[in-house]
C-alpha positions in Angstrom: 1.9 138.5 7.5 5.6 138.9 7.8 7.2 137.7 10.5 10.6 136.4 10.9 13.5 138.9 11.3 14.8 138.0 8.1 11.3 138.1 6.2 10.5 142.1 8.0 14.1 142.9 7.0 13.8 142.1 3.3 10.6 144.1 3.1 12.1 147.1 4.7 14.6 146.8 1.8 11.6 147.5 -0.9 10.1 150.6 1.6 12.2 152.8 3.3 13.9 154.2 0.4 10.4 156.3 -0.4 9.7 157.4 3.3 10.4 160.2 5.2 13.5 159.6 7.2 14.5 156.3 7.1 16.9 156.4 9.7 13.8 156.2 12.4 13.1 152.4 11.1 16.4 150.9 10.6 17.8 150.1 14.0 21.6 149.7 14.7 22.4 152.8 16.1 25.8 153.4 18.2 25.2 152.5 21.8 22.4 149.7 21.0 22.4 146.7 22.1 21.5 143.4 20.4 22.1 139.9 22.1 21.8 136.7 21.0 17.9 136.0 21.1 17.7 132.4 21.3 20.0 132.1 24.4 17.9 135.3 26.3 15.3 133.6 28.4 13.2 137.1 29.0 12.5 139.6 26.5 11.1 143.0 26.8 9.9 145.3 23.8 9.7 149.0 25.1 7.7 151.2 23.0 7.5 154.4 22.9 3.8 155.3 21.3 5.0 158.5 18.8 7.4 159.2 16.4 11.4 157.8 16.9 12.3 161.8 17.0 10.5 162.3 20.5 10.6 158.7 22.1 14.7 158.9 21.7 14.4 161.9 23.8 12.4 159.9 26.4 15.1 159.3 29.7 12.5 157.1 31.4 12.7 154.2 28.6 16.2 155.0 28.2 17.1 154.0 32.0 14.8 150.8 31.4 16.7 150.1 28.5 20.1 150.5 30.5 18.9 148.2 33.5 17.2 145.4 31.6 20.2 145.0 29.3 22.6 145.1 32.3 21.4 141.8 33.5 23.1 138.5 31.3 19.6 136.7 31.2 17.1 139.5 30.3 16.8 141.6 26.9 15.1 144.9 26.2 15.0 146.5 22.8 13.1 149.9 21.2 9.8 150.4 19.4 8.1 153.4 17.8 5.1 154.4 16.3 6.0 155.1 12.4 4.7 158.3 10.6 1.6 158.7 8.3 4.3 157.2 5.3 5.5 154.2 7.1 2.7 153.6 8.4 0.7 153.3 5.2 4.1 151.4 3.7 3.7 148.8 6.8 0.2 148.2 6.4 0.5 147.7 2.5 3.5 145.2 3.2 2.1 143.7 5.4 5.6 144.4 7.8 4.4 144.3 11.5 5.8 146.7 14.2 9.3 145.4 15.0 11.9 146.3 17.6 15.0 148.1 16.0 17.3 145.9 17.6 16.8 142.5 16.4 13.5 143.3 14.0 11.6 140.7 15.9 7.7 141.4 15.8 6.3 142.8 18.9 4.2 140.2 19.4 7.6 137.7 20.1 8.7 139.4 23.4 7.5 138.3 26.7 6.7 141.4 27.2 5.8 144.7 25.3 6.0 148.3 27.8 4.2 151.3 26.9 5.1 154.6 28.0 1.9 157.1 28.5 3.9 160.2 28.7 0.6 162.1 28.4 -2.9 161.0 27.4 -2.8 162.1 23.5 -0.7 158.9 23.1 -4.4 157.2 23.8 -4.8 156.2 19.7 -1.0 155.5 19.1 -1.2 152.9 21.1 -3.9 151.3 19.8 -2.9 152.0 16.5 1.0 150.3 17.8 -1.2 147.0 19.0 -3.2 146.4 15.7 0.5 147.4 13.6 1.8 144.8 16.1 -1.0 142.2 15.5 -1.8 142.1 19.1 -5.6 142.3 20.0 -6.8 145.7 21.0 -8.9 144.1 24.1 -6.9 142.6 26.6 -9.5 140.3 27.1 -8.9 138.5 24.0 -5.6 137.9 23.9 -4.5 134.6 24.1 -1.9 132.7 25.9 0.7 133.1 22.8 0.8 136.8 23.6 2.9 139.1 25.2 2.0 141.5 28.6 0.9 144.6 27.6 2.2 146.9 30.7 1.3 150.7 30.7 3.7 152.9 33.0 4.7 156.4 33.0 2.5 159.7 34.4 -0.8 158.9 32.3 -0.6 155.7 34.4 -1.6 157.0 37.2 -4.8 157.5 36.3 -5.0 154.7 33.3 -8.9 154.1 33.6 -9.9 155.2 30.3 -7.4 152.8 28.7 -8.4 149.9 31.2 -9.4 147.8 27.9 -6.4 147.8 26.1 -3.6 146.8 28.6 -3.2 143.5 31.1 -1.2 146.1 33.5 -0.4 149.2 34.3 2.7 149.7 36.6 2.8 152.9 38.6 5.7 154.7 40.2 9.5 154.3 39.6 10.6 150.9 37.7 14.2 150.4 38.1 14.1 147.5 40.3 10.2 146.9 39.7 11.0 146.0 35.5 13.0 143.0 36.7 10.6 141.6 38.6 7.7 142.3 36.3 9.8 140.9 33.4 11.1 138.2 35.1 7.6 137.0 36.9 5.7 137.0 33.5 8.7 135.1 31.4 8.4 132.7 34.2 5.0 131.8 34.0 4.5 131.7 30.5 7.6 129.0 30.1 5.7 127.1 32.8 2.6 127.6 30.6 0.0 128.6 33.3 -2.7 130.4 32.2 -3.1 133.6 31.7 -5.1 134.3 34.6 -2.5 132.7 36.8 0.0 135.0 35.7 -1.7 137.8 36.2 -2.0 137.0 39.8 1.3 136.5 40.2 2.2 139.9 38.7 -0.3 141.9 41.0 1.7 140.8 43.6 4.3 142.8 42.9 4.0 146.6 44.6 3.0 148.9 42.4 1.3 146.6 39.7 -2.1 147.1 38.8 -4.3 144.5 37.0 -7.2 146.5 35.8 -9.1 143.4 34.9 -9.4 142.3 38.7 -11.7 145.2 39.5 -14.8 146.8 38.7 -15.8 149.9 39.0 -19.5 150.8 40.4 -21.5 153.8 39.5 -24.6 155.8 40.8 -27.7 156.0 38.9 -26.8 159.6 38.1 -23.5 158.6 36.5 -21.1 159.1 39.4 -18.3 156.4 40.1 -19.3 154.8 43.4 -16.7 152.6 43.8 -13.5 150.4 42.1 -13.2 147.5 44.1 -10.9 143.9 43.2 -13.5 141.7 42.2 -14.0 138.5 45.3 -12.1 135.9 43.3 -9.0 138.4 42.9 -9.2 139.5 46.6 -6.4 137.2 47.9 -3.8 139.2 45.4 -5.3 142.3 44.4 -4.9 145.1 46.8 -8.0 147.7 48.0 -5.3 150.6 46.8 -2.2 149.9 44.5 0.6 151.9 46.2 3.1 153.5 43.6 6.8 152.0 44.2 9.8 154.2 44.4 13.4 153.8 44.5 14.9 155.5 48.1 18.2 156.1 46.7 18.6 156.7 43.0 20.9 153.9 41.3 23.5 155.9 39.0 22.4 157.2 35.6 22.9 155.9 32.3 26.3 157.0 30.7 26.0 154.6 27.7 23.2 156.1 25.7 21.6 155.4 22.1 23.1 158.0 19.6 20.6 158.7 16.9 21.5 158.8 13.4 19.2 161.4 12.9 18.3 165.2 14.5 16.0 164.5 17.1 13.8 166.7 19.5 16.7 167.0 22.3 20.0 165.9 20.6 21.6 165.7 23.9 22.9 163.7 26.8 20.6 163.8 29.8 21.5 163.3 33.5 19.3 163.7 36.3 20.4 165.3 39.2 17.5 165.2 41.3 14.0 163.6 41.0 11.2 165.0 42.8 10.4 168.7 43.7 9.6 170.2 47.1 7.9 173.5 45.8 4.4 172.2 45.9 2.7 174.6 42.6 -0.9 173.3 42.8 -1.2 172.7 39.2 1.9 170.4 39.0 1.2 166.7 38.5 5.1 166.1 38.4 5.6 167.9 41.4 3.0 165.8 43.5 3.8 162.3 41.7 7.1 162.1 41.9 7.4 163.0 45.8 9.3 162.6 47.7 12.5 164.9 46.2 15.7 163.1 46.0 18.9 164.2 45.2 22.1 162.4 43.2 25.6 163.2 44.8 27.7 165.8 43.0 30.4 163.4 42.3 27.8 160.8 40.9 26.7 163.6 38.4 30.4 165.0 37.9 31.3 161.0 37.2 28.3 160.4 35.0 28.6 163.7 32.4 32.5 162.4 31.9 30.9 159.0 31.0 28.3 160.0 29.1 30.5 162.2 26.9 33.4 159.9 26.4 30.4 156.9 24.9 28.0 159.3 23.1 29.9 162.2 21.7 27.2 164.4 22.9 28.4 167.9 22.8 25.6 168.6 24.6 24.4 168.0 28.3 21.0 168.6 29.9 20.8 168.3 33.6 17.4 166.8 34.0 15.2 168.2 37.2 11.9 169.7 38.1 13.6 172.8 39.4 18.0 172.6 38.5 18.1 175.6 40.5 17.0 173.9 43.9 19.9 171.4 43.4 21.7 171.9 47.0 24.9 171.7 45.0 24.1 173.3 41.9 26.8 176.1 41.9 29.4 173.4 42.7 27.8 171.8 40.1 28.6 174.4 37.5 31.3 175.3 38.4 33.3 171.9 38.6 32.0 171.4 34.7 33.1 174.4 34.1 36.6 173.7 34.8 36.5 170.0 33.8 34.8 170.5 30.4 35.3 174.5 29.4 38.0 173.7 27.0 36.0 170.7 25.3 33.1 173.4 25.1 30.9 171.4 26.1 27.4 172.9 26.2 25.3 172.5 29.3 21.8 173.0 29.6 20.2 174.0 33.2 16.2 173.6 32.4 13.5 174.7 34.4 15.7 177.4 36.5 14.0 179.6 39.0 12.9 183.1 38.1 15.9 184.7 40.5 19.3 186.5 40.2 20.8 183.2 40.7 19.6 181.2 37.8 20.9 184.5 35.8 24.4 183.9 37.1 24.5 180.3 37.1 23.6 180.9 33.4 26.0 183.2 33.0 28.9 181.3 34.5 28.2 178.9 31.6 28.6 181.5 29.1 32.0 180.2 28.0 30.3 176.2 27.3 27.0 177.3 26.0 26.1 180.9 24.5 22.3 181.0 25.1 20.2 182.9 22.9 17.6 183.8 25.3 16.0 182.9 28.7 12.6 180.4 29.2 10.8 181.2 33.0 7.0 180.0 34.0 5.4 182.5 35.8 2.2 180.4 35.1 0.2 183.6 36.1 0.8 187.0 35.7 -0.6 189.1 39.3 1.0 188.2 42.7 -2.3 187.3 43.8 -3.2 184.8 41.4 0.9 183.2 41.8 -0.6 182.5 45.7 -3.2 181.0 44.6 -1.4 178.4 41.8 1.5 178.5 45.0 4.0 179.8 42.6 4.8 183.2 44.9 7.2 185.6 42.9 6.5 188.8 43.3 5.7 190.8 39.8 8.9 193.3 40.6 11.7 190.5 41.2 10.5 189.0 37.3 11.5 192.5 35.8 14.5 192.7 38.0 15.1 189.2 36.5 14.2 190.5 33.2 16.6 193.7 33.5 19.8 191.3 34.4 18.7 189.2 31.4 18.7 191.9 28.5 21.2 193.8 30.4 23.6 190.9 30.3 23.0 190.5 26.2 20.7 187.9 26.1 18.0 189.2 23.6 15.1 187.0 24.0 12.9 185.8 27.2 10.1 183.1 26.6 7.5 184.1 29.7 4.6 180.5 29.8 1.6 181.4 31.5 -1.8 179.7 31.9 -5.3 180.6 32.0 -8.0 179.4 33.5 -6.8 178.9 37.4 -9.2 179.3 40.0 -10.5 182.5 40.7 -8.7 183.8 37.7 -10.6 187.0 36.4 -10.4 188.8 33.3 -7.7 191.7 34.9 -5.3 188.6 35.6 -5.4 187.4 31.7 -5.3 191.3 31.0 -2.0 191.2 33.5 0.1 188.6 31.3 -0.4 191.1 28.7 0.7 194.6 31.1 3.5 191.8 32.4 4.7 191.2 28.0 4.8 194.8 27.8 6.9 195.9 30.8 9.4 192.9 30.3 9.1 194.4 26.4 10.4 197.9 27.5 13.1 196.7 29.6 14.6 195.3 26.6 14.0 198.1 24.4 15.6 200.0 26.9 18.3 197.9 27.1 19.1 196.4 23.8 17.3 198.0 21.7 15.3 196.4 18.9 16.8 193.7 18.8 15.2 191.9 22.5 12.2 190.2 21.9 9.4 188.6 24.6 7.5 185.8 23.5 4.6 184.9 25.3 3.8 181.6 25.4 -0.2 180.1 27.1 -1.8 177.2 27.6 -5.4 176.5 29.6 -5.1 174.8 32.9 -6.0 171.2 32.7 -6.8 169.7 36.2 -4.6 166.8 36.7 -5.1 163.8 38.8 -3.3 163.5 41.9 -3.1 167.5 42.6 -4.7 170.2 44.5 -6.9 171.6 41.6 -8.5 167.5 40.8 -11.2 168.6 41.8 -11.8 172.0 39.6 -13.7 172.2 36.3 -11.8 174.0 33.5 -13.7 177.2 31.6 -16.6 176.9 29.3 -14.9 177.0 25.6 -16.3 180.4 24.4 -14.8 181.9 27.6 -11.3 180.4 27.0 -11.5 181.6 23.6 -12.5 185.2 24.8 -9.5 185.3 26.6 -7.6 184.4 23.9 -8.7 187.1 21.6 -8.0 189.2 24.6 -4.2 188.2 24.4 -4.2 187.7 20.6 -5.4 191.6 20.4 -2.9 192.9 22.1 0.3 191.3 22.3 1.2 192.6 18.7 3.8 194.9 17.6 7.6 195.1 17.7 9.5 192.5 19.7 6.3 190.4 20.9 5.3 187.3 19.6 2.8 185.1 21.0 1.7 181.5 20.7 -1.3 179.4 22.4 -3.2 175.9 22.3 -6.1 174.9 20.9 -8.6 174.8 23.4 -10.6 172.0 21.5 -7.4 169.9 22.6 -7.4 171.1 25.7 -11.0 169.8 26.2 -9.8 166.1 25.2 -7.0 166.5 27.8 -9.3 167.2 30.4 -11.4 164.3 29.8 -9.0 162.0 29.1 -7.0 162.8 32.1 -9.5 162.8 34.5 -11.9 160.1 33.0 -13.3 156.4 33.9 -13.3 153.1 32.2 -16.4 154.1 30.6 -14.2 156.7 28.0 -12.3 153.3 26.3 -15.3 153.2 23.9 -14.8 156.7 23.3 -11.0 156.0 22.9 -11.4 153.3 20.2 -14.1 154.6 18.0 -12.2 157.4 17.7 -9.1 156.1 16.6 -11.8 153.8 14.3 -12.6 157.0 12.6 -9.3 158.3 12.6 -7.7 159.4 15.3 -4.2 159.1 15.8 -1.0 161.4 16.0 -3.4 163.2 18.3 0.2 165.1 19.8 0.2 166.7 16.3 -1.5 169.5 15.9 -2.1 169.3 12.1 -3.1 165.6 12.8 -5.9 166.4 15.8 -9.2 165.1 14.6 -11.9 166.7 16.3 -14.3 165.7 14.4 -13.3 161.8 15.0 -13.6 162.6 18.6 -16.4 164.7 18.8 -18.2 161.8 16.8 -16.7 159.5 19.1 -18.8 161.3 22.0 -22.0 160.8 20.2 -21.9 157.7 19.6 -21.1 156.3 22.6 -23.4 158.7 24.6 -20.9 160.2 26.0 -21.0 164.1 27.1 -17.1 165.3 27.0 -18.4 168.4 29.0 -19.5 166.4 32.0 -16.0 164.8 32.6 -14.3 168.6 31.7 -16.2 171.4 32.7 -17.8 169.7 36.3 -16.2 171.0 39.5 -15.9 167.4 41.7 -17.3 167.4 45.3 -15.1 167.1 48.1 -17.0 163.7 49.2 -16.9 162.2 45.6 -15.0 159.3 44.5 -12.5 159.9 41.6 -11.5 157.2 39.1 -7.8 156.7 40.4 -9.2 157.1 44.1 -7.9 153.4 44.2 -4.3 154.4 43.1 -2.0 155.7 45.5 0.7 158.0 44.8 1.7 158.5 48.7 0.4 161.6 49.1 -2.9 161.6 50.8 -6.4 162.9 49.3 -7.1 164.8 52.4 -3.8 166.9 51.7 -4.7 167.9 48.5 -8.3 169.0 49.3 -6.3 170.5 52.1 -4.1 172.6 49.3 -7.1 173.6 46.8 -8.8 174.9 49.9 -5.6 177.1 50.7 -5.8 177.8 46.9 -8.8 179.5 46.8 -8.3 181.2 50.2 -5.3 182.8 48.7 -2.8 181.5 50.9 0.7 180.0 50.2 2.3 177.1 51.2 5.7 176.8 52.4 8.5 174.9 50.4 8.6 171.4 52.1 12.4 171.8 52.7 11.7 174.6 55.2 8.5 172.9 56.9 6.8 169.6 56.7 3.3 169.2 55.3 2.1 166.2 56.4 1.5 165.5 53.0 1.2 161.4 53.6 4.8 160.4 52.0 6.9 159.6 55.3 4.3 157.5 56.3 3.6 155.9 53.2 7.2 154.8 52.7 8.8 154.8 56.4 11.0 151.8 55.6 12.4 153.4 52.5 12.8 156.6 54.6 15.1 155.0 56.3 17.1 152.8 54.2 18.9 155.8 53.3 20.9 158.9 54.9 18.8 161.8 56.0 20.5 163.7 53.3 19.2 162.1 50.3 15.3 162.8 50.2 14.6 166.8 50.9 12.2 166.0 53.8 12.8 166.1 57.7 13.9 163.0 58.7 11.8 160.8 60.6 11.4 160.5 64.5 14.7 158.0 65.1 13.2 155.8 68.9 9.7 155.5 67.3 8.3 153.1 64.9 11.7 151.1 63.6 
């Protein structure tokens, strides 16, 4: 096997000129970093499990990258998973996966991060680890090799990949990658075991050692338990409590410019992290409590940097909801003025269905002509929006709709789902009637040239949310519905699109699984599986055959409403909001009744008293919750 940087570097020589883009493989981009590799003491390898053209886009590795490399004693450089080309070219040249940086072999870092973005990056990884020459089983890796950490919002629950990593990190890492990097280099130059430094790592909040626990189950296959094992007790917690940054540190200006078109060819700030809307089908909005905000001028000061040391021409400001940004109409405005001449385009994604994300669009006419308008009703009758907690009310969309055609913009993209609870077949009919109105306002507006494309997916329960606990529709029903939808938005100006429900099955099981699916996992990347993210690349048959096999019944994990009194697989893992809140919500949810935004009432959903020290390390003003009680409990 190849491994120095000079050996990998002559065979890329012989290889890339016969792949597919060989600007994804080759590393010295403007804005990387290389350093000197023999005077850096720790050494990170973050790896993004899928192709360089959606990693590049990925802002959570990207701050990583920034914060790691900040810091005169620590490294971090960039990994992919190749395409079906290079791969084959790596495997027959026997060239292991490198970092693009310094093309050092993965397996030379101290430590090598994954991001789990979502749970069809299951096989890339495992496919990355054998590229990398790193055992798939983290029990048989030796003291030679590097941590393999898992982070990101498949994380949070990671026990179907329990196998393949040492650690999982869950929560927000900008101060928590320094101390995980730092720990681990330390106690592998002190050569302790690799036990020892394990237990020094799940010290650290947020840090999970899968390895310490094991998980109990009933005779009738339900998880009893997931308890640290007695000789981990002293360092491994009864619940691992995600870590979160009070204040957000200042964004990235100085970011990696591909040499290539990638999936978002843009600079990205975020303006706000966190969401206080509560939709009951929102992981994001749930994990990544409690909302923060950055200050306008921190924003205003970042987009100048990030122009002036990218070249971007594009900015996307990065939230859950832009439009809830307290300042966003300063926001606009003051880029307006600063960067109209440059004509710099600005991108507000994930606006509101109101008047004002309409005008806030419109005020950026002059730095970025849009072509059309993207809103999520997620469900298409104000009854079923009550129950997701998503209340717009079916007459202000096609007022929206009427302000968007009548203002010239030709197309609106409207996402819906099926499959919520207590979803009948006159609410899937609705998104249909819903096409159709929104259809003839254009016409009656613009004319032929509006179009409405109609975008749905099928609900997948995700852990750490309100609907955990539902089962998702038997297969022939979801593809009834479909047919339903696929019958009748035809004709003029309509277009719609939909997934495979035969990958929405595997999300569902993978998402909400145990440790019990990393047999599963493995024999079906054995037969196959990988690039699952691809639709032309999904093997069902590799995974189906992977269910056999290991006796496993994909419907049981999918299609079985929980009990309230049952344990879940990530029971153990604590996002800060409390288990009893959620049952709390997916009660409300199929009652019908709304919940109110958390700015204009609190919940009680368990974050100010998970993190009351963090609460108040910072002003009232930065998190978008009531402040807590000031004589009480300092």
């Amino acid at each position: 096997m190849l491994r120095t940087p000079k050996e990998i570097s002559c065979a890329l020589e012989k290889v890339l000129p016969f792949v597919q883009k060989p600007a994804r493989y080759t590393g010295g981009e403007f804005n990387s970093i290389l350093k000197p590799w023999d005077e850096i003491p720790y050494r990170l390898a973050l790896v993004f499990p899928d192709l360089y053209d959606l990693g590049m886009s990925n802002l959570g590795l990207a701050i990583l990258y920034d914060i790691v490399n900040s810091r005169p004693d620590m490294l971090a450089e960039r990994a992919y998973l190749p395409w079906v080309d290079m791969l084959q070219a790596m495997q027959s040249a026997a060239i292991p996966l490198y970092s693009l940086e310094s093309r050092h072999a993965l397996c030379d870092f101290d430590v090598v991060g994954f991001s789990l973005a979502y749970e069809q990056l299951y096989t890339n990884v495992l496919e990355a680890l054998k590229l990398a020459r790193i055992p798939l089983l983290a029990c048989e890796r030796g003291q030679d090799m590097p941590l393999i950490l898992g982070g990101g919002s498949a994380a949070l629950n990671p026990e179907p990949m329990h196998a393949f990593f040492d650690a999982f990190f869950l929560g927000e890492g900008e101060d928590a990658i320094v101390e995980i990097v730092a720990t681990w280099g330390q106690a592998r130059r002190a050569c302790l075991g690799r036990v020892e430094a394990l237990r020094r790592l799940a010290q650290i909040q947020g840090v999970y050692v899968p390895s310490f626990y094991r998980a109990r189950y009933y005779p009738d296959g339900l998880l009893e338990s997931t308890q640290p094992l007695p000789e981990y007790a002293d360092v491994a917690p009864q619940r691992i409590i995600k870590r979160i940054v009070p204040k957000l540190p200042p964004p990235p200006t100085k970011l990696v410019v591909p040499f290539i078109d990638i999936v978002h060819n843009r600079a990205s700030v975020e303006i706000q992290r966190g969401c206080t809307r509560g939709c009951r089908f929102c992981q994001a909005g749930m994990i990544y409590r409690p909302a923060r905000e950055r200050p306008l001028a921190e924003i205003l000061e970042a987009v100048q940097q990030t122009v002036t040391q990218t070249g971007f021409e594009e900015v996307s400001f990065l939230s859950l909801s832009s439009s809830d940004y307290s300042q966003i109409e300063e926001l606009v405005g003051e880029v307006k003025v600063r960067h109209g001449r440059d004509k710099l385009s600005v991108g507000l994604p994930s606006l509101r269905i109101d008047s004002t994300s309409v005008d806030l669009t419109a005020r950026l006419e002059e730095t970025r002509r849009r072509s059309g308008f993207t809103f999520a009703p997620e469900a298409a009758t104000d009854r079923l929006r009550q129950v997701i907690n998503k209340p717009i009310a079916t007459e202000s969309l096609l007022e929206v709709a009427r302000q968007v055609f009548g203002r010239g913009w030709p197309t609106i993209k409207l996402y819906f789902m099926i499959g919520h609870p207590t979803q009948s077949l006159e609410d899937v009919e609705a998104i249909a009637d819903l096409a159709h109105q929104v259809r003839r306002i254009g016409f009656q507006l613009l004319g032929k040239k509006s179009n409405v494309r109609v975008g749905v997916s099928t609900l997948v329960p995700k852990p750490h949310t309100p609907f955990q606990w539902l089962a998702i529709a038997e297969e022939e029903t979801i593809r009834g519905q479909i047919s339903v939808l696929e019958r009748r938005l035809r004709g003029p100006g309509l277009s719609f699109s939909w997934n495979d429900p035969a990958e929405t099955l595997l999300e569902a099981v993978l998402s909400r699984g145990d440790r019990r699916l990393a047999g599963v996992i493995q024999r079906a990347w054995e037969l196959g599986a990988v690039l699952d993210g691809w639709g032309d690349h999904f093997n069902h048959v590799a995974w189906m055959q992977a269910f056999g096999e290991m006796g496993i019944d994909a419907d049981w994990y999918a299609r079985r409403e929980r009990a309230a009194d049952e344990v879940l697989p990530w029971d153990h893992l604590s996002v800060g909001v409390s288990k009893q809140y959620l049952w709390r919500e997916y009660q409300r949810a199929l009652a019908g009744r709304t919940t109110d935004d958390c700015r204009e009432l609190c919940h009680s959903c368990g974050i100010l008293t998970q993190y009351p020290a963090e609460r108040r390390s910072v002003p009232d003003d930065v998190w978008e919750c009531p402040p807590l009680p000031s004589s009480s409990g300092k």
